[in-house]
C-alpha positions in Angstrom: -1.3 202.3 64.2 -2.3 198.7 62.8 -5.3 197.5 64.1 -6.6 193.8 65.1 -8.8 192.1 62.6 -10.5 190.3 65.2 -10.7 192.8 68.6 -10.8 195.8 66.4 -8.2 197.4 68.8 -5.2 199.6 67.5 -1.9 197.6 68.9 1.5 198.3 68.2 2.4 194.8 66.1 0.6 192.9 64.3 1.1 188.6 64.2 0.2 187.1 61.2 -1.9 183.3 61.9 -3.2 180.8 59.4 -6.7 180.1 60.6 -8.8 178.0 58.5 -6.6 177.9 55.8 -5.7 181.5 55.2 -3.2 183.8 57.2 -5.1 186.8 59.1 -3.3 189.8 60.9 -3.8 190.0 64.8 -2.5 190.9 67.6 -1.1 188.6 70.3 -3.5 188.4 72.8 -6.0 187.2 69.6 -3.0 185.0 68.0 -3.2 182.8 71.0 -6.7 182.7 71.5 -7.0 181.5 67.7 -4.6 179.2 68.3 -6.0 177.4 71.2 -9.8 177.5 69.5 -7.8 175.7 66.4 -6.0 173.0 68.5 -9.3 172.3 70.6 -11.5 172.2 67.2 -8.8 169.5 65.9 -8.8 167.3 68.8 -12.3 167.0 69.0 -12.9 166.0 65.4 -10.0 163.5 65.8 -12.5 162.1 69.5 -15.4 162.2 67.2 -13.7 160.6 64.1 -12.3 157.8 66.9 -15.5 157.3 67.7 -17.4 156.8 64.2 -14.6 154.4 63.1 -13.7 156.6 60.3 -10.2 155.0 59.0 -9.5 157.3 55.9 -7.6 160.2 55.5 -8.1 163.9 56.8 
């Protein structure tokens, strides 16, 4: 049985994510959680980017 890179828990499929760049192997329940700590790290460098006037490329 494959087992979660992150929860360290043997599951029955394994979903491959890109986090930071590189793709990682975990399960679902992990996969979304990931994905939601991604899209809240991006919004709030674009609110503290707004705010410092920064005009240049990501």
């Amino acid at each position: 049985m494959p087992v979660c890179r992150t929860c360290k828990d043997e599951v029955d499929e394994l979903v491959s994510v890109k986090v930071d760049g590189r793709r990682i192997k975990v399960c679902e329940d992990c996969a979304e959680r990931v994905a939601e700590e991604a899209e809240i790290a991006e919004m709030s460098e674009s609110a503290m980017q707004d705010m410092m006037g920064y005009k240049g490329r990501r």
